[in-house]
mmJSON file of the N, C-alpha and C atoms, coordinates in Angstrom:
{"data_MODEL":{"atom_site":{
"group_PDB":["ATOM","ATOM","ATOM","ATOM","ATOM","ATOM","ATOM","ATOM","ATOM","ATOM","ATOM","ATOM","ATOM","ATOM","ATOM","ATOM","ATOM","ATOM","ATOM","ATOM","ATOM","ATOM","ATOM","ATOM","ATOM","ATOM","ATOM","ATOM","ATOM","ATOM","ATOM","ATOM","ATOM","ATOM","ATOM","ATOM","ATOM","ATOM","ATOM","ATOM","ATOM","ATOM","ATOM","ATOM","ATOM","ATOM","ATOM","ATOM","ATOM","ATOM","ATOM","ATOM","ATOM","ATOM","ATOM","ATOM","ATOM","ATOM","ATOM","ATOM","ATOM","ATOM","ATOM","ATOM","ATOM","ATOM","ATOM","ATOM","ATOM","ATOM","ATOM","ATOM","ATOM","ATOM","ATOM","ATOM","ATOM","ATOM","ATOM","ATOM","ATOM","ATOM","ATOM","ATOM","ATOM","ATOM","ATOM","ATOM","ATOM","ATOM","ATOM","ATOM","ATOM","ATOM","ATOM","ATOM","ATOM","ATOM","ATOM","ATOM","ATOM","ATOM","ATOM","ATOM","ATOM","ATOM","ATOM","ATOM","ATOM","ATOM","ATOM","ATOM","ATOM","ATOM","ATOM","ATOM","ATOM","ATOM","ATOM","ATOM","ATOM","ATOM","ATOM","ATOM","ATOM","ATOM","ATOM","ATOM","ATOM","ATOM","ATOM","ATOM","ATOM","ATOM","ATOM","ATOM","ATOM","ATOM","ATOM","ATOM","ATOM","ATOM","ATOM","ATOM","ATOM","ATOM","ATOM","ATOM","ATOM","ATOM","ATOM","ATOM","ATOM","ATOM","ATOM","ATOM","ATOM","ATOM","ATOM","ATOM","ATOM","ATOM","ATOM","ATOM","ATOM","ATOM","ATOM","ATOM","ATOM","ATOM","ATOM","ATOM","ATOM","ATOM","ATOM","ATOM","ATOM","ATOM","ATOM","ATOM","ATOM","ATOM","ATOM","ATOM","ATOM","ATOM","ATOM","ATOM","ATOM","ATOM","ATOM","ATOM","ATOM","ATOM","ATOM","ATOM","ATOM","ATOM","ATOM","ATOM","ATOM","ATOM","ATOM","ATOM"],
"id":[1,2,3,4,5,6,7,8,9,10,11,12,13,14,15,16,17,18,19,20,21,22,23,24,25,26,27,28,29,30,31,32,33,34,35,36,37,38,39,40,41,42,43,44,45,46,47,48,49,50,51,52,53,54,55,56,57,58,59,60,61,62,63,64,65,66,67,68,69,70,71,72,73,74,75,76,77,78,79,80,81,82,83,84,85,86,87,88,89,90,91,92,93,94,95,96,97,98,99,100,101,102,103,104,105,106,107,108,109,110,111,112,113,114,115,116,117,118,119,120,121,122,123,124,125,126,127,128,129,130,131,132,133,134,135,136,137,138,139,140,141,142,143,144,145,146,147,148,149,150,151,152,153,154,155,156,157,158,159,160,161,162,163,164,165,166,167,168,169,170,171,172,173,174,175,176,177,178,179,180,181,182,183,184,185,186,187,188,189,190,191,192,193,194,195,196,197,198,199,200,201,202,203,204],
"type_symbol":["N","C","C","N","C","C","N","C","C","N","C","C","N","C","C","N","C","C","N","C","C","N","C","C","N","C","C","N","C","C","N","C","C","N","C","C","N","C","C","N","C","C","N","C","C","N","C","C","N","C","C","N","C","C","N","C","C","N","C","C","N","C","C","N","C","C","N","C","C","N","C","C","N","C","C","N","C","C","N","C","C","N","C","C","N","C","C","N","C","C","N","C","C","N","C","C","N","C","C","N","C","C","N","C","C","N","C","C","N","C","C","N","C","C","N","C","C","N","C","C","N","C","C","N","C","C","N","C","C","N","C","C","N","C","C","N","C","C","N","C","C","N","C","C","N","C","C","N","C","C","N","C","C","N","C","C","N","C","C","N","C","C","N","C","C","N","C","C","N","C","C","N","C","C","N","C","C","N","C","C","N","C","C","N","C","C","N","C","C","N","C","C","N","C","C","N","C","C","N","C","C","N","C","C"],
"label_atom_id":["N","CA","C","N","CA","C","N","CA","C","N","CA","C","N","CA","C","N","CA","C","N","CA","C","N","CA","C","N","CA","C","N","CA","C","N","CA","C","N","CA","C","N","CA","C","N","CA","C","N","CA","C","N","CA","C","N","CA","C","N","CA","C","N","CA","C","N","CA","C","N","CA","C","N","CA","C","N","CA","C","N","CA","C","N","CA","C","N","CA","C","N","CA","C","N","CA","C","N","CA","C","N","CA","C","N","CA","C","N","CA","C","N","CA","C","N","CA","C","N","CA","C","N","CA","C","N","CA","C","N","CA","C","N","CA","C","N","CA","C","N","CA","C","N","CA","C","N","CA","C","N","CA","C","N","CA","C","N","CA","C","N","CA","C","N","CA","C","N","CA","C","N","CA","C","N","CA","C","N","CA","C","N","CA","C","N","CA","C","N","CA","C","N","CA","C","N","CA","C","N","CA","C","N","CA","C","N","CA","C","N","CA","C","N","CA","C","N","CA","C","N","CA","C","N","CA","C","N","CA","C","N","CA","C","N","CA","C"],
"label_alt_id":[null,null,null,null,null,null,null,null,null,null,null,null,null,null,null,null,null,null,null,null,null,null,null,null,null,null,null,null,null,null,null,null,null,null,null,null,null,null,null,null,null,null,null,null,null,null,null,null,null,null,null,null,null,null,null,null,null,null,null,null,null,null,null,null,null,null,null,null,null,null,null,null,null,null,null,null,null,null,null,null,null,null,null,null,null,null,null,null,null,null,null,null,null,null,null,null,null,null,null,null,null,null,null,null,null,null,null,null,null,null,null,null,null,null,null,null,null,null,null,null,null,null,null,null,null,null,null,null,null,null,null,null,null,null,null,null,null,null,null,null,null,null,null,null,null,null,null,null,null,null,null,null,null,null,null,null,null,null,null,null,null,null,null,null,null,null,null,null,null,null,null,null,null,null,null,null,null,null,null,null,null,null,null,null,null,null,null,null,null,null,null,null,null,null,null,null,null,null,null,null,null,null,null,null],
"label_comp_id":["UNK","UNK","UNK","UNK","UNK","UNK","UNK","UNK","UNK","UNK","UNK","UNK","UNK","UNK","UNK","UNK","UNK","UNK","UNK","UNK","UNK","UNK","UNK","UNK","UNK","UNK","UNK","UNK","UNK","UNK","UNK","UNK","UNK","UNK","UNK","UNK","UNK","UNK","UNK","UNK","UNK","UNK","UNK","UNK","UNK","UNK","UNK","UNK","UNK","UNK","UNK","UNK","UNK","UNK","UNK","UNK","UNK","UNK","UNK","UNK","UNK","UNK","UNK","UNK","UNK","UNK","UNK","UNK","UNK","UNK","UNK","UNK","UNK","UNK","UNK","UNK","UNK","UNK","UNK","UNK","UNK","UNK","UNK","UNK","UNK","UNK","UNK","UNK","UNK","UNK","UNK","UNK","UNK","UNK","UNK","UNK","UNK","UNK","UNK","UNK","UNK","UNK","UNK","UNK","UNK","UNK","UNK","UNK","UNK","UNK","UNK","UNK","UNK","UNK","UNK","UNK","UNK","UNK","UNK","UNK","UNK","UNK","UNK","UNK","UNK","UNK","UNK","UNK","UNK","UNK","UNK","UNK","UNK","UNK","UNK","UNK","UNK","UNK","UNK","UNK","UNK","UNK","UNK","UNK","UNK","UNK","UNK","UNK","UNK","UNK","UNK","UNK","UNK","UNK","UNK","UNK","UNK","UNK","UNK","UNK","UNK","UNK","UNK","UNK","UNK","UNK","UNK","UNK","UNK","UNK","UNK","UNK","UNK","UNK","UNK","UNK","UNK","UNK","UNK","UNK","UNK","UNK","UNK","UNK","UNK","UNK","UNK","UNK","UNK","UNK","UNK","UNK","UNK","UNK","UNK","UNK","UNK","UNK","UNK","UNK","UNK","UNK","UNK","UNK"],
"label_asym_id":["A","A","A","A","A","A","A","A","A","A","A","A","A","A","A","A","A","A","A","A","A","A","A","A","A","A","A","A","A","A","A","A","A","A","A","A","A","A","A","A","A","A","A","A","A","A","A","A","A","A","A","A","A","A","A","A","A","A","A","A","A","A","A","A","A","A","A","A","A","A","A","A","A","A","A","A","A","A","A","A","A","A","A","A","A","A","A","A","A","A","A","A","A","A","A","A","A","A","A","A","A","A","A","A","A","A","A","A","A","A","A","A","A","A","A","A","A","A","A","A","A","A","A","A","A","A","A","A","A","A","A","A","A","A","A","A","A","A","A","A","A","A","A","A","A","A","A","A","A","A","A","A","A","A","A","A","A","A","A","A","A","A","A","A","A","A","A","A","A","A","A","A","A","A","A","A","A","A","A","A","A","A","A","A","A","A","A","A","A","A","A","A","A","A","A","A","A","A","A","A","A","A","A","A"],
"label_entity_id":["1","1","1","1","1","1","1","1","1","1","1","1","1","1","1","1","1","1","1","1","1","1","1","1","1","1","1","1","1","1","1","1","1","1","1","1","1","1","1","1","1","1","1","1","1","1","1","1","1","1","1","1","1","1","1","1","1","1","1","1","1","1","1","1","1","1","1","1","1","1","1","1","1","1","1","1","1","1","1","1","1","1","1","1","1","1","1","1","1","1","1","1","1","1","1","1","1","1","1","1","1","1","1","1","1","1","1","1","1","1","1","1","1","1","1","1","1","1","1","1","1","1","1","1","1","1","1","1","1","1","1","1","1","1","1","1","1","1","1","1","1","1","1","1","1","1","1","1","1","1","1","1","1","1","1","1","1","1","1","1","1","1","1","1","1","1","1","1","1","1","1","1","1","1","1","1","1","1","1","1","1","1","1","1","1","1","1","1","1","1","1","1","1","1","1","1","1","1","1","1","1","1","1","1"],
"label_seq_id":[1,1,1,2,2,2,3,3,3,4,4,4,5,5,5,6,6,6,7,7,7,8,8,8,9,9,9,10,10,10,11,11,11,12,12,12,13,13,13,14,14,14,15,15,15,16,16,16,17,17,17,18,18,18,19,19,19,20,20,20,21,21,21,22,22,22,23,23,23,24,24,24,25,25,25,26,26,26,27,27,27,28,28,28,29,29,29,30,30,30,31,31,31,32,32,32,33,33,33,34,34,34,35,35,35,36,36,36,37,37,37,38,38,38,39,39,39,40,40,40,41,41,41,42,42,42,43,43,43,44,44,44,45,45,45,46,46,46,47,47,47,48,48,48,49,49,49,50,50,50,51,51,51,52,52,52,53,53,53,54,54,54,55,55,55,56,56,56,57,57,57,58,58,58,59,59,59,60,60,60,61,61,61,62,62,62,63,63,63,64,64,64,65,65,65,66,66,66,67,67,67,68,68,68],
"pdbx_PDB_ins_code":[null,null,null,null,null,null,null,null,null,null,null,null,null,null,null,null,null,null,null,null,null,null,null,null,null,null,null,null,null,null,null,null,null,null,null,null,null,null,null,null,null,null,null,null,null,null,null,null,null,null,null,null,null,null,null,null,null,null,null,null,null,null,null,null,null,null,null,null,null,null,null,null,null,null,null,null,null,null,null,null,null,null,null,null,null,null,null,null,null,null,null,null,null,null,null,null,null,null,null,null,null,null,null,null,null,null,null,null,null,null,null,null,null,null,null,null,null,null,null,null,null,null,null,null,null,null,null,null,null,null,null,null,null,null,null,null,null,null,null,null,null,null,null,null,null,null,null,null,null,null,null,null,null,null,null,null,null,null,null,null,null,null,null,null,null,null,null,null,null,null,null,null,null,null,null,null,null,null,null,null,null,null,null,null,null,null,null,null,null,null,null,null,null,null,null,null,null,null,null,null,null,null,null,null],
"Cartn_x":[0.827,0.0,0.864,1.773,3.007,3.757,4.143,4.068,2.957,1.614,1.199,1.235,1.346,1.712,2.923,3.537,5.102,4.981,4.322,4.31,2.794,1.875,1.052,1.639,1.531,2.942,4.166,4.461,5.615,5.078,3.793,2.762,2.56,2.122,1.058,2.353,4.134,4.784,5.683,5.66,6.111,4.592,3.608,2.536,2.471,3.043,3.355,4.658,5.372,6.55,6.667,5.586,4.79,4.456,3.494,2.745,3.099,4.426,4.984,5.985,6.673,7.538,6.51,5.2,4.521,4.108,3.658,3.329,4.546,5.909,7.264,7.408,6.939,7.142,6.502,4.797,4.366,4.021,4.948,5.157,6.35,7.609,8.515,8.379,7.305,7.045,6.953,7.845,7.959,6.851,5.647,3.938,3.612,4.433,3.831,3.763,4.768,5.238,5.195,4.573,4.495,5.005,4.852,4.788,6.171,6.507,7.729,8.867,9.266,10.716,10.741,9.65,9.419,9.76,9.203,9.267,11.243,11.23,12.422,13.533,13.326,14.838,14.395,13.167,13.356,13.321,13.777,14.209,15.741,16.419,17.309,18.199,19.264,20.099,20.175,20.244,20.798,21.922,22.999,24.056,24.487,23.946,23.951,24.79,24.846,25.223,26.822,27.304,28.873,29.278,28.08,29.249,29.872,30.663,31.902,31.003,30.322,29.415,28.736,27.871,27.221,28.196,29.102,30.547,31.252,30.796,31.309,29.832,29.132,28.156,28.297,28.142,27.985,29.337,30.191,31.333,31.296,30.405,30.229,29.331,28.082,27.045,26.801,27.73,26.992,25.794,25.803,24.446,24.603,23.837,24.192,24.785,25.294,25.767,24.825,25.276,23.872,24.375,23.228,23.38,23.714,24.706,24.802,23.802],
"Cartn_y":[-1.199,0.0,1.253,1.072,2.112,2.703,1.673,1.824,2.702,2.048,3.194,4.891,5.024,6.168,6.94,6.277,6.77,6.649,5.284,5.845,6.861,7.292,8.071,9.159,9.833,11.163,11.312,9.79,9.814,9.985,9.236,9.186,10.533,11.422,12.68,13.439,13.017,14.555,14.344,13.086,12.2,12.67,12.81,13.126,14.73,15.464,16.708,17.057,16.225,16.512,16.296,14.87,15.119,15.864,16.55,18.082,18.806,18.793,20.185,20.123,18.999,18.634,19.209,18.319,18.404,19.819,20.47,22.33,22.925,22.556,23.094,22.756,21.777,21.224,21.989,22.266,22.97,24.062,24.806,26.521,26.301,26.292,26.001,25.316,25.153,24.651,23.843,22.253,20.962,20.583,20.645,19.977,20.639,21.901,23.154,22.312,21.873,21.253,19.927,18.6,17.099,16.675,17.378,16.685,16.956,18.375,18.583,17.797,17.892,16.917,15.778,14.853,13.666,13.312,14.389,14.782,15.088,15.749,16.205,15.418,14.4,12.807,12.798,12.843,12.766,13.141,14.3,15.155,15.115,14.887,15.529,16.193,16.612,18.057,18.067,19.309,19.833,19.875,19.663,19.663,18.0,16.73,15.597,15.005,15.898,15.236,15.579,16.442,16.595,15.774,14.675,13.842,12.992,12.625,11.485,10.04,10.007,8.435,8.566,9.323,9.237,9.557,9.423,9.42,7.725,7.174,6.218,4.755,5.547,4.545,4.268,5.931,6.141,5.438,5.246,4.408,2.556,2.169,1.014,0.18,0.685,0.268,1.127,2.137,2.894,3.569,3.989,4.418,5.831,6.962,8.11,7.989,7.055,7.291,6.363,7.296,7.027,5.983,5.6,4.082,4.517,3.956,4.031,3.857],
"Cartn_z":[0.0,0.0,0.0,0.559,0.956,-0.64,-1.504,-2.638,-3.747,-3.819,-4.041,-3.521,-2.413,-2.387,-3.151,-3.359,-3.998,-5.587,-6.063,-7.644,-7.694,-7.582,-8.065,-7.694,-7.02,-7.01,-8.175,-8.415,-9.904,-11.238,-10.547,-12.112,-12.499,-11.564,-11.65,-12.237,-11.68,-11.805,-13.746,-13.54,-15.388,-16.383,-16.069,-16.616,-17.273,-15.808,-16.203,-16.96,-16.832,-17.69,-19.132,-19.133,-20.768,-21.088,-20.473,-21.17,-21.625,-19.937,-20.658,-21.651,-21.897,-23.356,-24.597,-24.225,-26.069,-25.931,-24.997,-25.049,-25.471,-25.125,-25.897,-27.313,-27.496,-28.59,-30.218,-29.683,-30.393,-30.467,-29.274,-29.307,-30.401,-30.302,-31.064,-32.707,-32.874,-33.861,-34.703,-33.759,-34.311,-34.6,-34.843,-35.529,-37.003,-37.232,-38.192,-39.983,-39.987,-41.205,-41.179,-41.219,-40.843,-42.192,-43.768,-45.088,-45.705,-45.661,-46.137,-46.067,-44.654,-44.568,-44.685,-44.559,-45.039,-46.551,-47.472,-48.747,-49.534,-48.863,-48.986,-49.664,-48.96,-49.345,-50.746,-51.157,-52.451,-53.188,-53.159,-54.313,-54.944,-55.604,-56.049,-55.995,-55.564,-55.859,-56.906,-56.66,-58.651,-58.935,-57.952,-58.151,-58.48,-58.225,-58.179,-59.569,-60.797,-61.652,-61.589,-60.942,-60.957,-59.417,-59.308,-57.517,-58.024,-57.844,-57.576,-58.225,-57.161,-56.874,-58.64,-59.194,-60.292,-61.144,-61.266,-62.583,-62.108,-61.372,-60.726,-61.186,-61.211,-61.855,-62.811,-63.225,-64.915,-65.967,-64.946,-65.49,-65.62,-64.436,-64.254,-65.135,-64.928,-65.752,-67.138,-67.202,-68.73,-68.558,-67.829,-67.724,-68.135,-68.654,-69.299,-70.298,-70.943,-72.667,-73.553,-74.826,-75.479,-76.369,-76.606,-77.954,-79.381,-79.795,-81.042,-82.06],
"occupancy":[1.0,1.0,1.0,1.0,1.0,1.0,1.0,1.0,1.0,1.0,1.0,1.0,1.0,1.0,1.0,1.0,1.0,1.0,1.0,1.0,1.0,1.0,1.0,1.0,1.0,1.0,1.0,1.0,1.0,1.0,1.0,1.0,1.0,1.0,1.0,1.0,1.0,1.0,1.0,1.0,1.0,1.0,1.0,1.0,1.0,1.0,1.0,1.0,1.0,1.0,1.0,1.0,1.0,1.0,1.0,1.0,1.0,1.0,1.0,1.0,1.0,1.0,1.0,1.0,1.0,1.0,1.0,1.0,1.0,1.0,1.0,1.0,1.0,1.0,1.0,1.0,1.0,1.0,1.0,1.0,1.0,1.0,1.0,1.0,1.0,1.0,1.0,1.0,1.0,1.0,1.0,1.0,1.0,1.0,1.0,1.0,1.0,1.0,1.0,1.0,1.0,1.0,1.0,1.0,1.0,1.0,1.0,1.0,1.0,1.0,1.0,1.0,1.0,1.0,1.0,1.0,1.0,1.0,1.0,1.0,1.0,1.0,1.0,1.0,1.0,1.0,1.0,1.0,1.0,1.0,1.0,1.0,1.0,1.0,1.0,1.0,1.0,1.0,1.0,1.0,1.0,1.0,1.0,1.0,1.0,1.0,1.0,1.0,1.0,1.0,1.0,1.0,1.0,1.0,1.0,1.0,1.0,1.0,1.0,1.0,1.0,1.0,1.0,1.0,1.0,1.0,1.0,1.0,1.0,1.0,1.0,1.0,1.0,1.0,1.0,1.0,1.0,1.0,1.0,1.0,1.0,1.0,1.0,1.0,1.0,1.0,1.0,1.0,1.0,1.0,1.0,1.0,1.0,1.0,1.0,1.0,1.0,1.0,1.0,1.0,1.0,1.0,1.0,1.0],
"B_iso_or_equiv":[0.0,0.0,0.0,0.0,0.0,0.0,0.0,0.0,0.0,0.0,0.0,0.0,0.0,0.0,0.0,0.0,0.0,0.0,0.0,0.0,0.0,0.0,0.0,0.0,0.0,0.0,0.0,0.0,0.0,0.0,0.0,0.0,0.0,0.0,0.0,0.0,0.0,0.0,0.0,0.0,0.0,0.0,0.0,0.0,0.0,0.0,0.0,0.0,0.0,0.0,0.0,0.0,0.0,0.0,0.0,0.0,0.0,0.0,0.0,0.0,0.0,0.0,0.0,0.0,0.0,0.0,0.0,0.0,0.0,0.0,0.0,0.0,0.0,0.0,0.0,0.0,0.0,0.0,0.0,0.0,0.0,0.0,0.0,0.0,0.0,0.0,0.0,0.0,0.0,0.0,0.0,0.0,0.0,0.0,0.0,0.0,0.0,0.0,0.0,0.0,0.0,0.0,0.0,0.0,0.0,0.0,0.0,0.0,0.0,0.0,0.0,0.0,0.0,0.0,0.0,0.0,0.0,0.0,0.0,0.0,0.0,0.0,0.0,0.0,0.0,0.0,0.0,0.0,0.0,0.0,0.0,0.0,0.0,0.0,0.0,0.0,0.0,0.0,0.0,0.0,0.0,0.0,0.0,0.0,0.0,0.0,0.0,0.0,0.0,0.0,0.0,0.0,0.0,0.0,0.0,0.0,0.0,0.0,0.0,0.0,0.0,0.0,0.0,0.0,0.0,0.0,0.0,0.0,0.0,0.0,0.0,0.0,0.0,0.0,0.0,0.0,0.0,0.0,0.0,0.0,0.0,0.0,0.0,0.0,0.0,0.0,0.0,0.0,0.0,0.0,0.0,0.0,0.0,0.0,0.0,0.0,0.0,0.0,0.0,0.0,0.0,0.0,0.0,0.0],
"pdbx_formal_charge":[null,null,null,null,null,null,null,null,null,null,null,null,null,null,null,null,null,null,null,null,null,null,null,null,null,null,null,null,null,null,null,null,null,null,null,null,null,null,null,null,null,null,null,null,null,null,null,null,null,null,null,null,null,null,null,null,null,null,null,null,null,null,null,null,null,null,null,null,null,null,null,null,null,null,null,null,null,null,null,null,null,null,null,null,null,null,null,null,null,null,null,null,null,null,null,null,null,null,null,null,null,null,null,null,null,null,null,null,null,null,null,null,null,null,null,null,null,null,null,null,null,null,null,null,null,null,null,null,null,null,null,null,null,null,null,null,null,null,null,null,null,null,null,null,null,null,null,null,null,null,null,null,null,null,null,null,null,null,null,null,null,null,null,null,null,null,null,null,null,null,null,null,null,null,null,null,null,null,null,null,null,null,null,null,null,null,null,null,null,null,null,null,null,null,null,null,null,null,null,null,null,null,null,null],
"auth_seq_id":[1,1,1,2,2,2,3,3,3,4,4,4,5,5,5,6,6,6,7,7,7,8,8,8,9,9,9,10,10,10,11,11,11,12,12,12,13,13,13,14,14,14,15,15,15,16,16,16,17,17,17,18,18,18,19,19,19,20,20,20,21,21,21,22,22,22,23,23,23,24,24,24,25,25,25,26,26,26,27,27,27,28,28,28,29,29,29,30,30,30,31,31,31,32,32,32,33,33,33,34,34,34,35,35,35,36,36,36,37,37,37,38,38,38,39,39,39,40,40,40,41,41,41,42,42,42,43,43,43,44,44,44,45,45,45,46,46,46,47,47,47,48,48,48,49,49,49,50,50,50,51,51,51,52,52,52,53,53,53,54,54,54,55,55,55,56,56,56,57,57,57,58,58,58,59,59,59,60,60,60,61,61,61,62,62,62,63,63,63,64,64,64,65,65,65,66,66,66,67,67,67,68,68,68],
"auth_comp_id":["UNK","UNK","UNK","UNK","UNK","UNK","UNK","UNK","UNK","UNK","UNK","UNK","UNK","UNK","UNK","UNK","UNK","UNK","UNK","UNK","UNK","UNK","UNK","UNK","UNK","UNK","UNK","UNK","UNK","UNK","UNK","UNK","UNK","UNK","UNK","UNK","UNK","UNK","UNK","UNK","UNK","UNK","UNK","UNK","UNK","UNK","UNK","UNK","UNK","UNK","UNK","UNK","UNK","UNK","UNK","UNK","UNK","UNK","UNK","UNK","UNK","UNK","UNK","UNK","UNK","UNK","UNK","UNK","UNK","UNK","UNK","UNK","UNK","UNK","UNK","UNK","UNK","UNK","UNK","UNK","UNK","UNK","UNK","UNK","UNK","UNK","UNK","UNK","UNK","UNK","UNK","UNK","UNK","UNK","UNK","UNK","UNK","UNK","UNK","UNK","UNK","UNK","UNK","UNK","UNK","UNK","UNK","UNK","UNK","UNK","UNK","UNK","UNK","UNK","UNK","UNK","UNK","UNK","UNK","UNK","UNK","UNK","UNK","UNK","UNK","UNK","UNK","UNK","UNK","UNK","UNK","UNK","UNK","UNK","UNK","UNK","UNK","UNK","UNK","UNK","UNK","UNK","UNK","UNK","UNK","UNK","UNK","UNK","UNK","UNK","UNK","UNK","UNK","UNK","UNK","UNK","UNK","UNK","UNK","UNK","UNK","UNK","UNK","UNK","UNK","UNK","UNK","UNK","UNK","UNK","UNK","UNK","UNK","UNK","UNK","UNK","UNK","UNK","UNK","UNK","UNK","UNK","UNK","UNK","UNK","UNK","UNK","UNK","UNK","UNK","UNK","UNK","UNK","UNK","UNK","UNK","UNK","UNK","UNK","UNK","UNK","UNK","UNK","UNK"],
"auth_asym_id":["A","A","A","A","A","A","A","A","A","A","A","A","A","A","A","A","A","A","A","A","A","A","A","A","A","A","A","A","A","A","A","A","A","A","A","A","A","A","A","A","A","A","A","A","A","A","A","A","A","A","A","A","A","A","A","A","A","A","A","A","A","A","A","A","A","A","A","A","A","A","A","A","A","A","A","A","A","A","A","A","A","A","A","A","A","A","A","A","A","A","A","A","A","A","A","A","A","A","A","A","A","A","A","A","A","A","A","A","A","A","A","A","A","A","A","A","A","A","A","A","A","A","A","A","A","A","A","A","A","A","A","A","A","A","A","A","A","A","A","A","A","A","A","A","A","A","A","A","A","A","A","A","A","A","A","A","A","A","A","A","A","A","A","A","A","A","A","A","A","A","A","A","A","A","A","A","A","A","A","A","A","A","A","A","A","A","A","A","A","A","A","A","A","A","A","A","A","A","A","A","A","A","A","A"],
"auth_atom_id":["N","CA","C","N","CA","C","N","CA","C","N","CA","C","N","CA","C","N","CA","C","N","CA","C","N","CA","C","N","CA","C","N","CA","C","N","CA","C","N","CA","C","N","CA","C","N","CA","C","N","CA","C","N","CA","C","N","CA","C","N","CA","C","N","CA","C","N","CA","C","N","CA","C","N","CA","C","N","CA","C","N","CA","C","N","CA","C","N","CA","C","N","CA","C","N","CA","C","N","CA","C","N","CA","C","N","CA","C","N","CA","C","N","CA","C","N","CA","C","N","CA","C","N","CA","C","N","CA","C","N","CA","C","N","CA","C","N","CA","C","N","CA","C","N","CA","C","N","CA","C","N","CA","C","N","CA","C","N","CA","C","N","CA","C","N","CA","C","N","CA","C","N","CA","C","N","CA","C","N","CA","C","N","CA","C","N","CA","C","N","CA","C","N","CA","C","N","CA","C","N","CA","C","N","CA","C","N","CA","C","N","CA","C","N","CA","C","N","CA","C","N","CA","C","N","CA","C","N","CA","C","N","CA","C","N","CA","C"],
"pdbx_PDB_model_num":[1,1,1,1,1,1,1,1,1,1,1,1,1,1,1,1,1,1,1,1,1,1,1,1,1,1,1,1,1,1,1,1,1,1,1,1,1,1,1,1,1,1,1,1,1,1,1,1,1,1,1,1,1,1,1,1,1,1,1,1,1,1,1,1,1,1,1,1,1,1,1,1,1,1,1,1,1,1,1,1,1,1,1,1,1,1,1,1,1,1,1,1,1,1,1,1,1,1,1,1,1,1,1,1,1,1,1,1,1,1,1,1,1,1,1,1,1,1,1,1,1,1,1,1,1,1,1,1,1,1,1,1,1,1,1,1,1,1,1,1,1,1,1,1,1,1,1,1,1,1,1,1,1,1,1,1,1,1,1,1,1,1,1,1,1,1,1,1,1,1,1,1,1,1,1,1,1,1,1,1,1,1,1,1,1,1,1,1,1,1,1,1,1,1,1,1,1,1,1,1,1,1,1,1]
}}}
């Protein structure tokens, strides 16, 4: 019985420390944008065709030169 006394007091003060994380969370603005950065990975750089790695393909498999 003695126990309960000691975790509901832990419960009630971990409860509040949730809150107040997710109330920081979406003052600051981590909720505003959910689609974008998810999105993001797949795009492209535009710079992608001068990396190392895609001259390194493009050497392996041929890929980018054209057919006779």
């Amino acid at each position: 019985m003695i126990i309960l006394l000691m975790l509901i007091p832990l419960s009630l003060m971990l409860l509040a420390f949730a809150i107040g994380a997710f109330v920081w969370a979406v003052r600051k603005g981590q909720f505003d944008d959910m689609d974008t950065p998810a999105l993001d990975i797949l795009h492209d750089d535009e710079r992608a065709g001068d990396s190392p790695a895609l001259k390194t393909r493009e050497a392996i498999h041929g890929v980018g030169r054209h057919a006779d």
